[in-house]
C-alpha positions in Angstrom: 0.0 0.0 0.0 3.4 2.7 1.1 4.4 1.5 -2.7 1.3 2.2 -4.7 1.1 5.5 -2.5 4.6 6.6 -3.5 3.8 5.7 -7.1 0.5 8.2 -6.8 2.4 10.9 -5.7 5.5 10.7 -7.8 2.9 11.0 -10.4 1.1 13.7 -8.8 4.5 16.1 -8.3 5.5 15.2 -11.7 2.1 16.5 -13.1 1.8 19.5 -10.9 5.5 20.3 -11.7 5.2 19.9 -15.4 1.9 22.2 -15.4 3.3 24.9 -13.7 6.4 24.7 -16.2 3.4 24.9 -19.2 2.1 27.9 -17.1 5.5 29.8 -17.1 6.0 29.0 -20.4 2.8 30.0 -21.5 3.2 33.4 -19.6 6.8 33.9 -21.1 5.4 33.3 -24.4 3.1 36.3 -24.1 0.5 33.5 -24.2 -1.7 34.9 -21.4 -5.0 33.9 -22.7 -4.0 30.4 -23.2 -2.5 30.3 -19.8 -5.1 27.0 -18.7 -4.3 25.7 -21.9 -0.3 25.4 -21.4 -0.7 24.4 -18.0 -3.2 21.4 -19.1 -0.2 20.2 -21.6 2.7 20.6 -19.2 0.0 18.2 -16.7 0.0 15.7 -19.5 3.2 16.0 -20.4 4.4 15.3 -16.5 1.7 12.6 -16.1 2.9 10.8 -19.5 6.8 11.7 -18.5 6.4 9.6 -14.8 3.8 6.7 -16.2 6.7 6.6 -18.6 9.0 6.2 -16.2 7.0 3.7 -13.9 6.6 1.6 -16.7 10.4 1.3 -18.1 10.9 0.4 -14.1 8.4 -2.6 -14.5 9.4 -3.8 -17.8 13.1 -3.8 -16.4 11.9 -5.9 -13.5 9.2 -8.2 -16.4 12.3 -8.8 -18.4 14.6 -9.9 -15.3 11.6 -12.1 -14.1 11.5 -13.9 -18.1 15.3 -14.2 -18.2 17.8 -15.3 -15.7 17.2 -15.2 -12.2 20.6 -16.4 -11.5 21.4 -12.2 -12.2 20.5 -9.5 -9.1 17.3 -8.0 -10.2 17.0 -4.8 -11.3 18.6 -1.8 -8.6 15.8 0.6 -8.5 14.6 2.9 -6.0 11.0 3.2 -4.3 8.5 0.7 -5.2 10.0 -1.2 -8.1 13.0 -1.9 -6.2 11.5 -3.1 -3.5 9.4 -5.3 -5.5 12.5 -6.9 -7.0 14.2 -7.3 -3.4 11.5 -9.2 -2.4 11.0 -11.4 -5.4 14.7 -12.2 -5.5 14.9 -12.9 -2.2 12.2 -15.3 -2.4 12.9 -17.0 -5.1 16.4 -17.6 -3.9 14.7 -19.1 -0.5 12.9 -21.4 -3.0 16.0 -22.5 -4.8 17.8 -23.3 -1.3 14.5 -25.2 -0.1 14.6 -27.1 -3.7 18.1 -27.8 -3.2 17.8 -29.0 0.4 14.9 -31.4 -1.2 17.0 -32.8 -4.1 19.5 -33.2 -1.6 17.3 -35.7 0.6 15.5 -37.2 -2.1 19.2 -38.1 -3.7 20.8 -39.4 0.2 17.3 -41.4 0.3 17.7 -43.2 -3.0 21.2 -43.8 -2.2 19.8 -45.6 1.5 17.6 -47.5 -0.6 20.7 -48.5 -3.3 22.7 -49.9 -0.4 19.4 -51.8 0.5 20.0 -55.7 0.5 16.6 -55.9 -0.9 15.9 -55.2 -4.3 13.3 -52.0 -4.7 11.2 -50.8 -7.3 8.8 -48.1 -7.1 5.5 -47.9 -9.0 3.0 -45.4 -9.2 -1.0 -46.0 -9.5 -0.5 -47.6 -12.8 1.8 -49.5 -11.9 4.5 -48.1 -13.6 8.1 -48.2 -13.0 9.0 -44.7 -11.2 12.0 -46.3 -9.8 14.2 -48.7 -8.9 17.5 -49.7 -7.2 20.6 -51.7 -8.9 19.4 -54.9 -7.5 16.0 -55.0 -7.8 16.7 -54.8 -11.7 18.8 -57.2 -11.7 15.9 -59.7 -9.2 13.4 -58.7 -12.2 16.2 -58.4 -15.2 15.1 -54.8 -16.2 16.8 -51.9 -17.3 16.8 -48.8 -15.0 16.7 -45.9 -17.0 15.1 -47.5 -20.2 12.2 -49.3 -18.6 11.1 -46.0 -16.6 7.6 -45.0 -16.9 7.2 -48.8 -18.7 4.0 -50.9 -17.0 6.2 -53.7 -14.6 3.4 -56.5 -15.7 4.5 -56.1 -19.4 8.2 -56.6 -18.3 7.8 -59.5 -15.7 5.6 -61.7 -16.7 5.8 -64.7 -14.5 2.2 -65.8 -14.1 2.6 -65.5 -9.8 3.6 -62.0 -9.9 1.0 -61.0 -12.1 -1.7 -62.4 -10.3 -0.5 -61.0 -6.9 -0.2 -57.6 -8.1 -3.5 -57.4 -9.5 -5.5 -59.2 -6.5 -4.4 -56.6 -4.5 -3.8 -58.5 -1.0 -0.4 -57.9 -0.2 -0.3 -59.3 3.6 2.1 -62.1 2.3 5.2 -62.7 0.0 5.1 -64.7 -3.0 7.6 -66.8 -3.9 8.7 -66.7 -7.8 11.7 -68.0 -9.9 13.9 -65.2 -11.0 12.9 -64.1 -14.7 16.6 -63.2 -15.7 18.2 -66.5 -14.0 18.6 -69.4 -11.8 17.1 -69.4 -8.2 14.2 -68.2 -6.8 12.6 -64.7 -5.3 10.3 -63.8 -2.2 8.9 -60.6 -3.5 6.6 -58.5 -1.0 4.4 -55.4 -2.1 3.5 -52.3 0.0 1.3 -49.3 -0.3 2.1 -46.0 0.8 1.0 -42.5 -0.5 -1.7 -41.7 -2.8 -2.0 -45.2 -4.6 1.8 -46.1 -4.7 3.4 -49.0 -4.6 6.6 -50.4 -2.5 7.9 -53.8 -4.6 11.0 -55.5 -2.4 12.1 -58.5 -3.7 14.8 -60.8 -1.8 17.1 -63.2 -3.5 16.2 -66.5 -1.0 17.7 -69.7 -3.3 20.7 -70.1 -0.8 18.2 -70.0 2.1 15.8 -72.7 -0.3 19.4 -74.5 -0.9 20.3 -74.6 3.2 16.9 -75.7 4.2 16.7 -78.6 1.5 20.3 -79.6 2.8 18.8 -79.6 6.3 15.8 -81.9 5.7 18.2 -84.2 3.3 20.7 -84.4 6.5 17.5 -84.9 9.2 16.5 -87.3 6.8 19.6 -89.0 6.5 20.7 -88.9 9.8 17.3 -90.4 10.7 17.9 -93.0 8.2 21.5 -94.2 9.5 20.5 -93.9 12.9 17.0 -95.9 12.6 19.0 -99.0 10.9 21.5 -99.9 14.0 18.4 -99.1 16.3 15.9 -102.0 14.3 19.0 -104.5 14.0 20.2 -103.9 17.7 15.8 -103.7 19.1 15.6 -107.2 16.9 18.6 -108.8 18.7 17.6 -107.6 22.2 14.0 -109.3 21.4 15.4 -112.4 20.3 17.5 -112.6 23.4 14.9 -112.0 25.8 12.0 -114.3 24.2 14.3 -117.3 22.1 16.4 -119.7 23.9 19.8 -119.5 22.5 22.8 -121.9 22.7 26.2 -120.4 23.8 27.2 -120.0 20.5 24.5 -118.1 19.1 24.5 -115.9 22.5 27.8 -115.0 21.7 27.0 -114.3 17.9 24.1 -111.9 18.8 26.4 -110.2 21.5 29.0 -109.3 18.5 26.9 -107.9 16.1 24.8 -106.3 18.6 28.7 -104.7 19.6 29.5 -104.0 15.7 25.6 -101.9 15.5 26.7 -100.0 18.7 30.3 -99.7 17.2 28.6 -97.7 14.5 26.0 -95.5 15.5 29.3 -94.2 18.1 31.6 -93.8 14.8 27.9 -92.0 13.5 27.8 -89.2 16.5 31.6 -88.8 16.8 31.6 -87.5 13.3 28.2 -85.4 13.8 30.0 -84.1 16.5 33.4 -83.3 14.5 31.6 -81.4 12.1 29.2 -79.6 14.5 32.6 -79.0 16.6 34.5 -77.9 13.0 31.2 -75.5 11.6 30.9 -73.8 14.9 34.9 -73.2 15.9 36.9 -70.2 15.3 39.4 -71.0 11.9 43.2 -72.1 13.5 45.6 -69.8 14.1 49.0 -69.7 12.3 50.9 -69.3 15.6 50.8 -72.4 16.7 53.6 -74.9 14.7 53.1 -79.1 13.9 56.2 -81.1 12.8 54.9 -83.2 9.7 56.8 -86.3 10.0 55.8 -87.5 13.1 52.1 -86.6 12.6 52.5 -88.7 9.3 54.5 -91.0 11.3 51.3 -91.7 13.8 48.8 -92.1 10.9 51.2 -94.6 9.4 51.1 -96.8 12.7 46.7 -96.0 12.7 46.6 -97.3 8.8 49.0 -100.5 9.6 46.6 -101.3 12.8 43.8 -100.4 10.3 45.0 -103.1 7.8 46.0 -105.6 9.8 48.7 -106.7 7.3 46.3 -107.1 3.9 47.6 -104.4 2.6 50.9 -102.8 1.6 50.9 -99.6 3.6 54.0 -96.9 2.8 54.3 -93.6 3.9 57.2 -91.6 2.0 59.7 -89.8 4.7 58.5 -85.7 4.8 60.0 -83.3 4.0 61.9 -80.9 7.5 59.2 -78.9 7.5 56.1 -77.4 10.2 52.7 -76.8 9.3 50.2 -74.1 11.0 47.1 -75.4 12.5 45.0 -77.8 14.6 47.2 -80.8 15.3 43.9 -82.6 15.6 42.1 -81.5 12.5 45.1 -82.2 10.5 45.8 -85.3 11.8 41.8 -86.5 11.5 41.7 -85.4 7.9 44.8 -87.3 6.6 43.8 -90.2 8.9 40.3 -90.3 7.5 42.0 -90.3 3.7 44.2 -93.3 4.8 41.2 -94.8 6.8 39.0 -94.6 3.2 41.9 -95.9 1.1 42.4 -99.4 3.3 38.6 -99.9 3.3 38.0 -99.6 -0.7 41.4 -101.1 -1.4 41.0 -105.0 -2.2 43.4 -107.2 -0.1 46.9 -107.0 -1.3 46.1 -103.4 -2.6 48.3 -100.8 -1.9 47.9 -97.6 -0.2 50.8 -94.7 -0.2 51.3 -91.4 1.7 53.2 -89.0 0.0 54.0 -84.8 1.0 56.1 -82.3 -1.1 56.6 -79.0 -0.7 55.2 -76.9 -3.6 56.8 -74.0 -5.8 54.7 -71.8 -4.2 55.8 -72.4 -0.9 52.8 -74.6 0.1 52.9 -78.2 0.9 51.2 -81.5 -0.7 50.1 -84.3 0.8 48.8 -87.5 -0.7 47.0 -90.4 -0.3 46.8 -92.7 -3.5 45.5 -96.4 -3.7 45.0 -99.0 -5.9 41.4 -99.6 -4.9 37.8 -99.9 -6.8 38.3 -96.1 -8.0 35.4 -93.6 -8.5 33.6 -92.5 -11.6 34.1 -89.0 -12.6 30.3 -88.6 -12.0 30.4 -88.8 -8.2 33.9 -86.8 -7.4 32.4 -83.8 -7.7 29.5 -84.9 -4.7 32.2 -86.9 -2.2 32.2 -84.5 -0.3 28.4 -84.0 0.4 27.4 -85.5 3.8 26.5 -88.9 3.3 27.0 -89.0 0.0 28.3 -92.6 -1.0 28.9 -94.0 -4.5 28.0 -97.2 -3.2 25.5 -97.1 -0.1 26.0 -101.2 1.0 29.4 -101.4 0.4 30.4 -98.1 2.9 28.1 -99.6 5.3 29.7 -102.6 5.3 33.3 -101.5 5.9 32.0 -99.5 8.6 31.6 -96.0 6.7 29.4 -93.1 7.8 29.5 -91.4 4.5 31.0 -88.1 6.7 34.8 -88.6 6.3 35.5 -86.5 3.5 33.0 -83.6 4.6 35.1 -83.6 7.4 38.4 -83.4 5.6 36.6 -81.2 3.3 35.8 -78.5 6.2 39.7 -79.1 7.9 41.1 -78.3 5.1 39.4 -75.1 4.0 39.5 -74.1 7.8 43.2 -74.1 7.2 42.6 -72.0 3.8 43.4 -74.9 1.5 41.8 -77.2 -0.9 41.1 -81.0 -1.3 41.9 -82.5 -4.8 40.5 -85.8 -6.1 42.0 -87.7 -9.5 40.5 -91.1 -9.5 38.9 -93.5 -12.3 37.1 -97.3 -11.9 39.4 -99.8 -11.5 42.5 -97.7 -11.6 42.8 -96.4 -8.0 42.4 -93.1 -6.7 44.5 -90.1 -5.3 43.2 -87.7 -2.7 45.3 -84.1 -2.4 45.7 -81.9 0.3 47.1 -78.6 -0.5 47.7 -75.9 2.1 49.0 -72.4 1.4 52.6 -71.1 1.9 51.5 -68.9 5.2 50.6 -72.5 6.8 54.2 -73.8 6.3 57.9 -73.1 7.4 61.1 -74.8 7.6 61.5 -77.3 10.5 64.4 -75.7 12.9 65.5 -78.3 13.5 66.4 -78.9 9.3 70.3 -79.8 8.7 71.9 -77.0 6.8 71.7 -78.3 3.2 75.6 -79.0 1.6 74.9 -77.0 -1.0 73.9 -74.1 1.5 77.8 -74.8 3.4 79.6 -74.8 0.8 78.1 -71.6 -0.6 78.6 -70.1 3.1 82.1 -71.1 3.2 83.1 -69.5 -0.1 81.0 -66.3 0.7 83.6 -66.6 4.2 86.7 -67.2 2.4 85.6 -64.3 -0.5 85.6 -61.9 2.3 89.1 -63.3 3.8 90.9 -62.4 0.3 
């Protein structure tokens, strides 16, 4: 209202100022009679002279408003300036505001990028608004070309569909991924005016684990239940048949050989429960390999019992890092497989070299049945056997090489297996270079002297 009152009087002095000029003019002029007549023009003129001027100010500030606003607005003084002072000022409180918004809109899309859940936003039509990195990749879309693109024309997996058009999101659905192998657990949720919130969840690791866990219950139920019937059959037989000395005695040792193996059966469960659950070895503590091989060549000979021709190759002076017990378990249960799948008269051998790299190499070959490519890449599954009747009757639990599978990647190495039918088989250890050193108590090699001794006589001359 102060502006539009300035405005009315600057008009008001430049008309009353520009009539009296007419007037003097007029008088000057000898133009007495016309005196009224002068003054009237000189009133226009003024009036004409500060609308004139009022309205260069406002197409100044018209102009600055249609061009860049990144430029001050226009300097003036009175109401025009003001007007621009105020309308820069706000419109610079809008850009900060604006910026401020893109700023948290852009740190919350970046939360939702680091999401371990895949997102995708949709809006009433359920279009694509947005979506994170790996929720295109759950649903094999592109981000910026599938923007604005209905998600039901782009995944069209027959589940999904339905879901999103009944409408009742209170539980997941479960669906195979459209751009690959494994399966999703995608969950919907509303928000806003219509929107949609799609998070999807890789689960086929968590479908893998609990399929491994019913196969284990299963078998474990299964190797357990067959020991109970044959030891519950015996125990009924004894207490309701009259047996003979002989046939008491008979029931007592296979009653001993059933008890014998549902013990070797919880040992191992316990062994890998005890090897899952344990922190990895450290690399502080120092094993001498020759007498550890040493004590599994006296456990393989016992094993035997002289029908086989067991050899263990001298080691190497050198001391590995680790869990004397784990080591010594997983070479042990190598040997232990070897004499029972070995025919009589077979041969088994234990060999260990130390690798280029600095790692170390140790062996267990045979010249048993042998495996067929097929099944080496399953041995190590837990109870996995290539032949179910023939592990259970050399007393087997179908656990040994899952347990020298977890020793030896507890001790960051790998296990190795080269064998074929009827040719024998070969079972590798390799352990990395940080797991081994030199024994100290390893002779000084000759070749090492005599390089010493010329280095001391060099320095003589």
């Amino acid at each position: 209202m102060d502006g539009l009152l300035a405005r009315a009087a600057r008009v008001v002095a430049f008309t009353a100022l520009f009539g009296l000029l007419g007037l003097g003019l007029g008088q000057l002029a000898g133009l007495s009679d016309w005196a009224a007549a002068t003054a009237l023009v000189g009133a226009l003129a003024g009036t004409s002279l500060g609308c004139l001027l009022d309205s260069l100010k406002a197409w100044r500030h018209a102009e600055w408003l249609r061009g860049d606003q990144a430029q001050p607005a226009p300097r003036d003084r009175g109401f025009w300036g003001e007007l621009g002072y105020l309308a820069e000022k706000g419109m610079r409180r809008r850009e900060r505001a604006l910026t401020e918004e893109q700023q948290r809109r852009q740190q919350f899309l970046s939360g939702i990028e680091a999401s371990p859940n895949g997102v995708v936003l949709l809006d009433a039509s359920d279009q694509i608004e947005w979506c994170n990195s790996l929720g295109a990749e759950h649903f094999g879309l592109e981000r910026h070309r599938d923007l604005r693109q209905r998600i039901t024309n782009l995944v069209r997996s027959p589940a999904f569909v339905a879901y999103l058009q009944a409408g009742v999101f209170d539980e997941a659905v479960h669906l195979p991924r459209p751009a690959g192998v494994g399966t999703l657990s995608v969950l919907v949720r509303r928000y806003g005016d219509g929107l949609k919130l799609v998070l999807s969840q890789d689960i086929t690791e968590r479908e893998r684990a609990d399929v491994m866990r019913r196969d284990f219950v299963a078998n474990v139920s299964h190797e357990i239940r067959t020991p109970l019937t044959v030891l519950s059959g015996f125990v009924d037989s004894m207490a309701t048949l009259p047996l003979s000395d002989a046939e008491r005695r008979r029931v007592l040792e296979l009653m001993g050989q059933q008890t014998l193996r549902m013990r070797s059966l919880v040992n191992d469960l316990l062994t890998l429960a005890q090897l899952e659950g344990s922190p990895r070895p450290t690399v502080d503590r120092w094993i001498a390999l020759q007498p550890l091989l040493s004590q599994i060549q006296l456990d393989a000979q016992a094993l035997s019992a002289g029908r086989h021709r067991v050899s263990v190759e001298p080691a190497p002076a050198l001391e590995l890092a680790g869990a004397e017990a784990e080591l010594t378990s997983a070479v042990s249960n190598l040997v232990s497989n070897a004499v029972r799948y070995t025919p009589e008269g077979g041969q088994v051998r234990v060999t260990s070299r130390q690798l280029g790299d600095g790692g170390v190499e140790l062996a267990v070959s045979d010249t048993g049945i042998g495996i067929a490519r097929e099944h080496i890449a399953r041995l190590t599954e837990r109870f996995y056997r290539v032949d179910g009747s023939r592990s259970r009757e050399t007393g087997g639990t179908g656990l040994g090489l899952s347990i020298v599978k977890h020793v030896v990647q507890r001790h960051g190495g790998r296990l190795e297996i080269d064998s074929e039918p009827g040719r024998g088989s070969t079972f590798r250890i390799l352990l990395p270079a940080n797991r081994v050193r030199p024994s100290p108590a390893a002779p000084v090699p000759v070749v090492g002297i005599a390089s010493a001794l010329q280095g001391l006589e060099a320095e003589r001359r």
